[in-house]
N, C-alpha and C positions, 0 to 999 in steps of 0.2 A: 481397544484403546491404543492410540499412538506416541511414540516418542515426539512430541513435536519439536523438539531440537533438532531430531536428523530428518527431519521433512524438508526435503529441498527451497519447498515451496516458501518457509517459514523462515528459512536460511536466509533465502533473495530480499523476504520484506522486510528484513532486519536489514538489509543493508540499505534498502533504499529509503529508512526512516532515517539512517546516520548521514545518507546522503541529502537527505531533504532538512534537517538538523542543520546539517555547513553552508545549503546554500541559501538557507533561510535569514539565516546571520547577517548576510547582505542585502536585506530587503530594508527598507525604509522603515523609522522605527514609528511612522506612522500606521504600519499595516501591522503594530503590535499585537494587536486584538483585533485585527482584521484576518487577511488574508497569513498573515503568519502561525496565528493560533489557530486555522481553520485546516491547513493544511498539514502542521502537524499533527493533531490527532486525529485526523483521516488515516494520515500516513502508519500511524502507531496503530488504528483500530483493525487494522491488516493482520500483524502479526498477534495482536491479541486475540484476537476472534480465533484465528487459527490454532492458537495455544489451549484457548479455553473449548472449541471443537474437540480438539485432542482427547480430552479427557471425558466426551461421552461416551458409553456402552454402546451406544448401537452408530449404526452409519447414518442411518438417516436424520439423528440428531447431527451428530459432527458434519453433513453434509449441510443444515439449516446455519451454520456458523462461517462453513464455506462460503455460502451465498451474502451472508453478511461482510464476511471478509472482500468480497470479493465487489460489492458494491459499492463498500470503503476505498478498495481501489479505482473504482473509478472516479469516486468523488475527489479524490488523490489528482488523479489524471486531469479533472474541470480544472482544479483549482491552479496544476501545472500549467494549462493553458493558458487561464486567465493572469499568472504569474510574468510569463510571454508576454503576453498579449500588453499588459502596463508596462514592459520592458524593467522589468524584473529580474531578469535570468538574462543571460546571454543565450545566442542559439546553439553555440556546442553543450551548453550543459544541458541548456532547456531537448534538444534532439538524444542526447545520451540516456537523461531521464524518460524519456517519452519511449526510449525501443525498451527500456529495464522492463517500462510498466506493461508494455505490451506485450512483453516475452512473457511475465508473471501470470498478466490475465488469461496468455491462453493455457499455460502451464497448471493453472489453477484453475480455469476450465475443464481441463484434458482429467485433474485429480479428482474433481467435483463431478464428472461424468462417471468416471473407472467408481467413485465412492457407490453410486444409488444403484 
């Protein structure tokens, strides 16, 4: 079993749900229930997966949570694009958020790898 508070990995996706929280704020309040609600709980399914991993006995469960965590992150990443892409985000935030999630994925790769 892991402490998932001092999991690096778990550290970073909390931050980028607070960061995806503030820039979301300036989205159109027509994407309420669109693209605002879709990508925060992308964002959020990140660190939750990984919390509730945490707390399996063996690796290869916590590693089945990883892989969801971790495909959560990417759907994070579509929905960042397509965020972009409507001119949604500016490109210094939308480029900041894009290398967070990239360093995350492979970081959470590289732990998903070291787990099995």
């Amino acid at each position: 079993m892991h402490n998932f508070k001092n999991l690096i990995i778990w550290q970073r996706s909390m931050s980028l749900v607070d960061k995806i929280y503030t820039f979301t704020e300036h989205f159109p309040n027509t994407e309420k229930y669109g693209i605002i609600s879709q990508i925060q709980r992308a964002g959020v399914s990140v660190p939750s997966n990984i919390a509730e991993g945490s707390a399996k006995t063996s690796n290869k469960d916590f590693a089945r949570f990883l892989e969801i965590a971790l495909g959560s992150l990417f759907e994070t990443e579509t929905l960042l694009i397509l965020s972009y892409r409507r001119k949604y985000l500016d490109e210094k935030i939308f480029n900041e958020t894009q290398n967070e999630i990239t360093e995350l994925e492979k970081m959470m790769s590289k732990f998903l790898n070291n787990l099995k």
